[in-house]
Every structure is written in structure tokens, then in C-alpha cells.
C-alpha positions in Angstrom: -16.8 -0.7 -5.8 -14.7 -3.4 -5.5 -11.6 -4.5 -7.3 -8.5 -2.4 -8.3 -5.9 -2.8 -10.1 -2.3 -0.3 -11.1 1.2 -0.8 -12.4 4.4 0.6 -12.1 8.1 0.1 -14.1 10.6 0.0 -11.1 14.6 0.6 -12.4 15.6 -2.2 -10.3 15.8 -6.0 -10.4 12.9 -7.5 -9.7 14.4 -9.8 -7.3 15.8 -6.6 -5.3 12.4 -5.1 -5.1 10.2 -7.7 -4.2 13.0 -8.6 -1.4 12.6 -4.6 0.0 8.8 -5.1 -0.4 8.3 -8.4 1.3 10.7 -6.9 4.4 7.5 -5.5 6.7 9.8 -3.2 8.1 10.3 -1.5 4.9 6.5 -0.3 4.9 7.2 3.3 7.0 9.3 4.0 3.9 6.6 4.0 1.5 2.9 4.1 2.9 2.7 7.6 3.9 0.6 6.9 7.2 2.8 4.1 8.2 4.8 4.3 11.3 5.7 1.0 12.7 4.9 -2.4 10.8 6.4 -6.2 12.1 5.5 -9.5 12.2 4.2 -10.9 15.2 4.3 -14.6 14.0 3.3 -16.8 11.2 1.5 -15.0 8.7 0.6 -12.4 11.5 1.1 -8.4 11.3 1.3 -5.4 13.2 1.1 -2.1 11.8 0.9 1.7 13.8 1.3 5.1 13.0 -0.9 8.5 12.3 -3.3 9.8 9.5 -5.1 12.8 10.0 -3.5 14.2 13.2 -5.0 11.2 14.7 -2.7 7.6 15.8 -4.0 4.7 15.0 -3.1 0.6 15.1 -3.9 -2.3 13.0 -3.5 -6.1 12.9 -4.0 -8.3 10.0 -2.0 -11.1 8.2 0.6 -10.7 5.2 1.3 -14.0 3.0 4.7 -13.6 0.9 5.6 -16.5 -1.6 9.6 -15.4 -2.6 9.1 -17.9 -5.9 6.2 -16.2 -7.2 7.3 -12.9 -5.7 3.6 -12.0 -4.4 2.5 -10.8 -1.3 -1.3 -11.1 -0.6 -2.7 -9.2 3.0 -5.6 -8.4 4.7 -6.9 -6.7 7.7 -8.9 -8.7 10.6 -11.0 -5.1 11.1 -11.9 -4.6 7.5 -13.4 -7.4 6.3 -14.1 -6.5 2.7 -10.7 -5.5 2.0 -7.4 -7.5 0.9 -4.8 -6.6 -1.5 -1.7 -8.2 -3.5 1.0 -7.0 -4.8 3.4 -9.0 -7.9 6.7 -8.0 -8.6 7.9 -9.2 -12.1 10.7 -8.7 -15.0 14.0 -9.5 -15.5 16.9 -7.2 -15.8 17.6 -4.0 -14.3 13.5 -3.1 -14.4 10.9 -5.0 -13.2 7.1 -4.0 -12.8 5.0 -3.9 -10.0 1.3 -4.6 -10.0 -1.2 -3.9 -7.1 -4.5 -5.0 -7.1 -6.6 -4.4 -4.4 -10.3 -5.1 -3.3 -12.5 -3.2 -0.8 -15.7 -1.6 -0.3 -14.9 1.8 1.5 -17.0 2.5 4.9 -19.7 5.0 4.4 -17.9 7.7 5.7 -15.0 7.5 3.9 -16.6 6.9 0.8 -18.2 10.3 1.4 -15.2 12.0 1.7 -13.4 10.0 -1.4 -16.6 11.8 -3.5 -16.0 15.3 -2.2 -12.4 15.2 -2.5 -12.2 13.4 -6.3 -15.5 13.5 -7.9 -16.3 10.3 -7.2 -15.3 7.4 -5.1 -13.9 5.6 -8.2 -12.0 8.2 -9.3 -10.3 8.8 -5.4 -9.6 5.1 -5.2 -8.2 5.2 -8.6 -5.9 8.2 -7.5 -4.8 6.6 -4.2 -3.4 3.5 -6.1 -1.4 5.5 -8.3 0.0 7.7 -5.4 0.9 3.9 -3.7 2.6 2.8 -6.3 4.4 6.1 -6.9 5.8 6.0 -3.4 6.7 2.2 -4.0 8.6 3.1 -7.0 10.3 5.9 -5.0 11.2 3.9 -1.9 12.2 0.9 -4.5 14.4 2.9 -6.5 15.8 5.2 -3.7 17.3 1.9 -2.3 15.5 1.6 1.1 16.1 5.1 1.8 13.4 7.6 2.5 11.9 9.6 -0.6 9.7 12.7 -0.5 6.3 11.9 -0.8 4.3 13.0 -3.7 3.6 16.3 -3.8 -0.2 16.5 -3.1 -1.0 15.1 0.4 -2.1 11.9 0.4 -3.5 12.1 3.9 -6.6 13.5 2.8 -8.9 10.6 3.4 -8.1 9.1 6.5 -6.4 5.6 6.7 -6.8 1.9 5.4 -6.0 -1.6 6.0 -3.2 -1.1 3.3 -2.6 2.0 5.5 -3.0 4.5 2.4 -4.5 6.7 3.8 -6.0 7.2 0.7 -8.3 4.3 0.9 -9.3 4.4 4.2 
């Protein structure tokens, strides 16, 4: 286990989308789990909200460099995990790219094999179903967007609060 990588085409400028990703208050509209997310200060982040029936809070720090539009984050909790995200294109479509790295806990890890085959393959799907949702969100203009079909709330929760990759 260990590093990650998906794309997506987005139908919108990339400027536009990197400026609806960056916003932290944007991230209840697509990370399924996601209820609250702000800033508390410098590079510092709060995020709340529910996976599995059960709530659930996490604090962590988010980088965003507007030139480069990239985003880099990481939990304080899970220390093997961090993830960036690169918006780029010009035009009316860009492409987002999220690469993430994490060792799953035990237990999750457990349950990412029963659910997918294997813990690559359910790490695999829960990228694609975050970037689906990012496209959604991107492309709906901020509002919210029905979720993928399959429920995505089947493995608990993570530092990027997919509760995919818990």
C-alpha cells in the first residue's frame, strides 16, 4: 500500500474549479461524509460530520498554492496519510488529478478486502468515486449533486474524509 493516483476531465475552467476546491467550505458538497470543514488559522483545518451512523471530527492542515493550483493536506491523527490534488487545462475543461498516500489501519483494511477483493482494488474504487463527486460538485457549480449511486459509506471514514479510505 501506499501511493494513489486518479484523474478526472472537469467541463469547467480550470481557474473556476481549483477556486471551488481550494474554498474549505466547499468540501460538504463533494466528500460524502463531510459535514462541516473551516479553517482555523494558517495552514490549519477543521473538518466534522458522520460515516457509518457514527459522528466524528478531525483536524489536520491544508496547503493551497493559487499559482500552481495544488492543494496538498494531511491529518495530525493519521500519520501515514496525505493527499494532493492539481487542477490543470485551459479553456472551458480542465483536469483534476488526486494522488494520495496512506497505509489503511488494520481494520479498515479488513473491511476494504471483504468489500472489493482486495485492499488495492477498494482504494482504487474510492478514488474514482472522489473524483466523480469532485467532477459533479465542480460542474454542478457549487450546488449539491446526488452522490454516486453505490454507497460510498461502506468503509468507514478517512483523513480525506472518503469514507472510502478510512
Amino acid at each position: 500500500m501506499g501511493d494513489y493516483t486518479g484523474r478526472i476531465d472537469i467541463n469547467r475552467p480550470a481557474e473556476e474549479a481549483f477556486g471551488f476546491l481550494a474554498d474549505i467550505g466547499n468540501m460538504p458538497l463533494y466528500l460524502p461524509s463531510v459535514r462541516q470543514a473551516r479553517a482555523e488559522g494558517g495552514e490549519r483545518i477543521f473538518l466534522s460530520g458522520e460515516a457509518e451512523g457514527r459522528p466524528w471530527e478531525a483536524e489536520g492542515w491544508m496547503e493551497v498554492d493559487v499559482e500552481r493550483r495544488r492543494m496538498r493536506w494531511g491529518s495530525d491523527a493519521l500519520v501515514y496519510y496525505k493527499g494532493e490534488l492539481q487542477v490543470s487545462g485551459q479553456g472551458e475543461r480542465c483536469q483534476v488529478e488526486l494522488r494520495l498516500h496512506l497505509v489503511p489501519l488494520p481494520h479498515v483494511a479488513a473491511r476494504l478486502a471483504q468489500k472489493s477483493g482486495s485492499v488495492e482494488a477498494g482504494l482504487k474504487l474510492a478514488l474514482e468515486r472522489t473524483l466523480e463527486s469532485i467532477r459533479q460538485a465542480v460542474e454542478g457549480n457549487g450546488r449539491a449533486q446526488a452522490r454516486p449511486q453505490q454507497s460510498s459509506r461502506l468503509y468507514g471514514r478517512s483523513a480525506t474524509m472518503n469514507p472510502d479510505i478510512a
